[in-house]
C-alpha positions as protocol buffer text, in pm:
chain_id: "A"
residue {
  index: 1
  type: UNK
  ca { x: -12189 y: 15408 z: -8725 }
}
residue {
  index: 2
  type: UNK
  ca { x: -11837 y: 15418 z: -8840 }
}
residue {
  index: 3
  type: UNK
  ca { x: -11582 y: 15525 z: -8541 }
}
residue {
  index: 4
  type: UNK
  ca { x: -11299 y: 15717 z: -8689 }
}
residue {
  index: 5
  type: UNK
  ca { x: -11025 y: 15502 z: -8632 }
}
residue {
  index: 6
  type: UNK
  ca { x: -11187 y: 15258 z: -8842 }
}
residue {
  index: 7
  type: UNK
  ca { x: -11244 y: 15562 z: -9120 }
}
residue {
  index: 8
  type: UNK
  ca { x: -10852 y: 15684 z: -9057 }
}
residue {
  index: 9
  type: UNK
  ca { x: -10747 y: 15309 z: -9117 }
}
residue {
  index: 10
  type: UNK
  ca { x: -10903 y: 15270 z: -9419 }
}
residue {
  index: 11
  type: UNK
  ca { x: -10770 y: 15566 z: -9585 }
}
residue {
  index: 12
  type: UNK
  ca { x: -10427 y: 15457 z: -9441 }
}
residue {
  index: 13
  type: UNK
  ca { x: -10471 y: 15131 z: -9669 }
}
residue {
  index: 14
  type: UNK
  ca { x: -10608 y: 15358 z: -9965 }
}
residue {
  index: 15
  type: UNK
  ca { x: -10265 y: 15529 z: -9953 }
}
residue {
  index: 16
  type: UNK
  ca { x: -10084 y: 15219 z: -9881 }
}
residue {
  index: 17
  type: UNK
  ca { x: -10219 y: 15091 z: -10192 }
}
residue {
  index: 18
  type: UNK
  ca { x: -10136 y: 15386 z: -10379 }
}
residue {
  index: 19
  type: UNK
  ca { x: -9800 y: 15382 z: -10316 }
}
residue {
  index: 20
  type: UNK
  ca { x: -9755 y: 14986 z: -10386 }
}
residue {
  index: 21
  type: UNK
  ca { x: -9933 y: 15099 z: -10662 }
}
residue {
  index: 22
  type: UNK
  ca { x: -9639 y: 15392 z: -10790 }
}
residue {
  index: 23
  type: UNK
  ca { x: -9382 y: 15085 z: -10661 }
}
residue {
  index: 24
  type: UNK
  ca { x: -9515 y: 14876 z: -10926 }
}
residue {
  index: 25
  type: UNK
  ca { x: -9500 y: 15111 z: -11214 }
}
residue {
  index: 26
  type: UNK
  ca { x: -9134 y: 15179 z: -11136 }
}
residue {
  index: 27
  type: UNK
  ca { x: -9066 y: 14828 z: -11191 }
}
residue {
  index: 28
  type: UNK
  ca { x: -9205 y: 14777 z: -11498 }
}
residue {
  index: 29
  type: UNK
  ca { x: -9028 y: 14993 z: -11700 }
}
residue {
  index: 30
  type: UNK
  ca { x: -9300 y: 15178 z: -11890 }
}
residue {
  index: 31
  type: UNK
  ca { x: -9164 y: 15542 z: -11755 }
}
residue {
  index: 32
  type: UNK
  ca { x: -9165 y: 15823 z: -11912 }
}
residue {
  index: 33
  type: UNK
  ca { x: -9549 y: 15767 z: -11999 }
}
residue {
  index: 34
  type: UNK
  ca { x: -9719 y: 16065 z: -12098 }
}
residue {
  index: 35
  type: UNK
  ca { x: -10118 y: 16088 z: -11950 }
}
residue {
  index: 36
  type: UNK
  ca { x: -10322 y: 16381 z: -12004 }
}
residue {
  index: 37
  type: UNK
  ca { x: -10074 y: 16615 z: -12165 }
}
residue {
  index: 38
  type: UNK
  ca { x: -9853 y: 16519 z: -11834 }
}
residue {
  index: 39
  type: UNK
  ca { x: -9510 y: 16352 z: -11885 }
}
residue {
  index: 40
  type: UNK
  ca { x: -9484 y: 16107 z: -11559 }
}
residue {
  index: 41
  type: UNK
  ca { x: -9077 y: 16033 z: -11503 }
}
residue {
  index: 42
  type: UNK
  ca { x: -8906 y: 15815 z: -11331 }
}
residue {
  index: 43
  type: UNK
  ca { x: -8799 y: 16138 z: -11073 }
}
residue {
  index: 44
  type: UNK
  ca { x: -9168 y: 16229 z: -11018 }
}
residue {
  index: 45
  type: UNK
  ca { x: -9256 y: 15847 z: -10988 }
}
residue {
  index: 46
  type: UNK
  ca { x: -8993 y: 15875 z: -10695 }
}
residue {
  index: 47
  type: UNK
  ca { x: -9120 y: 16181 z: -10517 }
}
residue {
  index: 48
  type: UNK
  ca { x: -9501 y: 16045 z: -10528 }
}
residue {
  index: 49
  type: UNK
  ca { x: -9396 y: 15732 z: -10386 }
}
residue {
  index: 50
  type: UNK
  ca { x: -9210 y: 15903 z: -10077 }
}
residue {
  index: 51
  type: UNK
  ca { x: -9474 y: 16175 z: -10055 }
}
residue {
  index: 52
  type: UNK
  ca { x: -9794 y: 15837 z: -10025 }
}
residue {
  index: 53
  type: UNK
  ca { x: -9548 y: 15664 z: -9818 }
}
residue {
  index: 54
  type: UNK
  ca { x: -9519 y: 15990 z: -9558 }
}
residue {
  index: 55
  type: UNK
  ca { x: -9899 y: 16025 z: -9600 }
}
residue {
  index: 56
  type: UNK
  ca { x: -9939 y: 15609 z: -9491 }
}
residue {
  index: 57
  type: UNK
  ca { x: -9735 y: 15621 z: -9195 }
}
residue {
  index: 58
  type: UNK
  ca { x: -9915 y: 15943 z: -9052 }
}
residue {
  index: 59
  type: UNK
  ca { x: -10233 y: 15786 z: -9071 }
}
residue {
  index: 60
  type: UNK
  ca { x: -10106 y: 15471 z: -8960 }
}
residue {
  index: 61
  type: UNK
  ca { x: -9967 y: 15687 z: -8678 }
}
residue {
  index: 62
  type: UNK
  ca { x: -10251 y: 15866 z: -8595 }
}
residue {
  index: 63
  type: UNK
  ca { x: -10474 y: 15570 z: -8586 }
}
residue {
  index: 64
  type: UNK
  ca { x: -10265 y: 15415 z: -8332 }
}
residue {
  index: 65
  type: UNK
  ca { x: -10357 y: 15707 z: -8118 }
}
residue {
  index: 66
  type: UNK
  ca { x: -10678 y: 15681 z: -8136 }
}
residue {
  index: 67
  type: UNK
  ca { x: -10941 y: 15524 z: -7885 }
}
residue {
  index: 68
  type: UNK
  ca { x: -11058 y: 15166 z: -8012 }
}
């Protein structure tokens, strides 16, 4: 049905969105916001958004590699 390039480049855009997603929230100045007893800082912000950026480029990068 589904081939799994098409399945790795979807979750490549899931994380791709996730991390414009963490790029946003940096910008808006709203950090330190506290969510589910969890205080979210500008530093962990920062690490999440290099962490989904590694994670985007290794699917991206593994999708490349695969058949068509």
């Amino acid at each position: 049905m589904f081939k799994k390039r098409d399945v790795v480049v979807f979750l490549a855009g899931a994380a791709a969105l996730h991390t414009l997603s963490h790029l946003l929230i940096s910008f808006t100045h709203i950090l330190p916001l506290e969510l589910y007893g969890i205080v979210w800082t500008q530093q962990l912000n920062l690490w999440t958004i290099v962490i989904s950026g590694l994670i985007t480029v290794a699917l991206l990068y593994w999708a490349a590699n695969l058949k068509k």
